[in-house]
N, C-alpha and C positions, 0 to 999 in steps of 0.2 A: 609515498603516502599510502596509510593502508584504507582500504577501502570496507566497511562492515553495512552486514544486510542487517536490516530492523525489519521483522516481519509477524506477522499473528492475528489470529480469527477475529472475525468482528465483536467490538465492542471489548476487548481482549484487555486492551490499555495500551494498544501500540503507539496511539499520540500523543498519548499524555507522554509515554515513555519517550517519543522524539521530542517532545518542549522542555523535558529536562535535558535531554541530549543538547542541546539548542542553548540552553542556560550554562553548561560548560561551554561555551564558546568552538563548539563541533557544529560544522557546516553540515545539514540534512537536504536531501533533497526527495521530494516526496513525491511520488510517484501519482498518489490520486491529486494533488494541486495539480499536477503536469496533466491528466487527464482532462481537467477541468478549465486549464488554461485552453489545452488542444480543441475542446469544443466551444470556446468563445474568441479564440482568434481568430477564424477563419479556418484555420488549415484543416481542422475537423472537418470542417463542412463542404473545404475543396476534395478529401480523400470518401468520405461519404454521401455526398450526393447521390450519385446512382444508384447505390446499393440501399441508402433510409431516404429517400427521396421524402418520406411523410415527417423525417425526425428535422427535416434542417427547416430554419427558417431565416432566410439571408444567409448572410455569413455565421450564422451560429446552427448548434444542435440542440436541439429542443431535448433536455434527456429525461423528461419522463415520456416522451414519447419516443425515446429510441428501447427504451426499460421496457416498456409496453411493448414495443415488434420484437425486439430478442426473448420476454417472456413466455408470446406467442409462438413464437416458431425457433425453439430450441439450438437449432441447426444454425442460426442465425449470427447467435453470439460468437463459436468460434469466427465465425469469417470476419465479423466486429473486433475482436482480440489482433487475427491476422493483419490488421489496419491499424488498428491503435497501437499493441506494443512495438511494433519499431519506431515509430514517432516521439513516443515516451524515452525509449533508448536511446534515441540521437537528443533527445531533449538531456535524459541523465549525461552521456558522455560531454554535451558541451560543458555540464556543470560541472564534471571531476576534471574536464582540459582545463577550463577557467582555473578553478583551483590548486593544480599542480605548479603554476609561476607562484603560487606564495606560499607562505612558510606552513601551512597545515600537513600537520603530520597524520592524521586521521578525518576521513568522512563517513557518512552515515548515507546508507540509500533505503530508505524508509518504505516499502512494496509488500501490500497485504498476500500479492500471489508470488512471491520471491520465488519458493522453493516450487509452488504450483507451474510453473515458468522455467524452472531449471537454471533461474537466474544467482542463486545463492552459490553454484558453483564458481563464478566469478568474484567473490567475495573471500576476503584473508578471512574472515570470521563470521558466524551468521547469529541473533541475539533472537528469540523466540521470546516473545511475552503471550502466554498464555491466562486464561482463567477458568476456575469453575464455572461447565457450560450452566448453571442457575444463575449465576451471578452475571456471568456473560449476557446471557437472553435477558434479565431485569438491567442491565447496562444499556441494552439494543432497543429496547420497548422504547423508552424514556426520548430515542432520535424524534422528530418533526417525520411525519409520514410513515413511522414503521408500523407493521402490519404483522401479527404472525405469518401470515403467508410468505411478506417476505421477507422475514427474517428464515424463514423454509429453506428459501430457495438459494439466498446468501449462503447459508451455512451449508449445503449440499453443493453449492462451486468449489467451496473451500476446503482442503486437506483436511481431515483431522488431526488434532494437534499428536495424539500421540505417532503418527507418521509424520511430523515436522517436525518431533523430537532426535530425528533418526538423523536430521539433515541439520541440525544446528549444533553451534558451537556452544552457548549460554544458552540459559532457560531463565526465566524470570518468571515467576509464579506470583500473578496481581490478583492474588483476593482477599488482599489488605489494606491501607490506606493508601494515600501519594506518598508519605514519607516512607514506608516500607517500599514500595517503587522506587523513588530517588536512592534511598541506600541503597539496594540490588541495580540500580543502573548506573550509580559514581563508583561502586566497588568494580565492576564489570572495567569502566572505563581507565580505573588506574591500573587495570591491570594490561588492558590494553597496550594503554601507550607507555 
């Protein structure tokens, strides 16, 4: 089975580009759902306790109050990463063990920091969906709660794309409609498989 990275800046068109992925019947597994899972099962709350003591509340992570302590204190977030991504990774690998008893010839692991991570190196192929950062930012304005600020500070964790150009296989260039998407993403994919 081969395995491909879907990755790219916010507001980019990464998801859209995984729900057509999704629509050809290619299993994704999304890395910020697994984030989000990780902080309302518990297990967030069991591995950050001590350290967001102010972020948990019960078995859950309160995450605009985990946003708030990593904003404040810079230093914070890697040690936050250093906890979360292996969680997320045993979460990805049980989904590609799952899927290797059945007949899927291709999966998709869907991670805005793929290459930020050095995780694209484990990937047969890596797909970059990029866009004009004008277009990008009036895409990111338009979220529930974004802020210039922090779309600041988003886009300053994140690679630039033309250094994520370096590391990927595909480019998909979204600063046109979903059908111009969909084409550049089933072209991509028959050549895949």
């Amino acid at each position: 089975m081969k395995v491909i990275g879907l990755t790219g800046g916010i507001a980019a068109g990464k998801s859209e580009a995984a729900k057509i992925i999704r629509q050809l019947n290619i299993p994704v597994f999304d890395t910020d759902a697994a984030v989000h899972e990780i902080y309302n099962n518990g297990l967030g709350a069991k591995h950050l306790r001590e350290l967001f003591p102010d972020a948990i509340d019960g078995d859950r992570v309160v995450r605009n109050k985990l946003y708030e302590l990593v904003t404040k204190q810079p230093g914070l977030f890697k040690q936050l990463e250093l906890i979360i991504h292996p969680l997320v990774r045993k979460s990805e690998n049980d989904f590609l063990f799952a899927l290797r008893s059945t007949n899927h010839q291709i999966a998709v692991i869907d991670s805005p920091l793929l290459i930020e991570t050095g995780h694209h190196k484990d990937m047969d192929a890596t797909i970059l969906i990029e866009a004009l950062p004008e277009i990008q930012k009036s895409r990111a304005m338009l979220r529930p709660g974004m802020t210039d600020e922090k779309f600041r500070l988003i886009i300053a964790k994140q690679m630039p794309s033309t250094e994520k150009r370096k590391h990927s296989t595909y480019i998909v260039k979204n600063n046109g409609d979903l059908t111009d998407l969909e084409n550049q993403i089933r072209h991509i994919f028959v050549e895949l498989i």
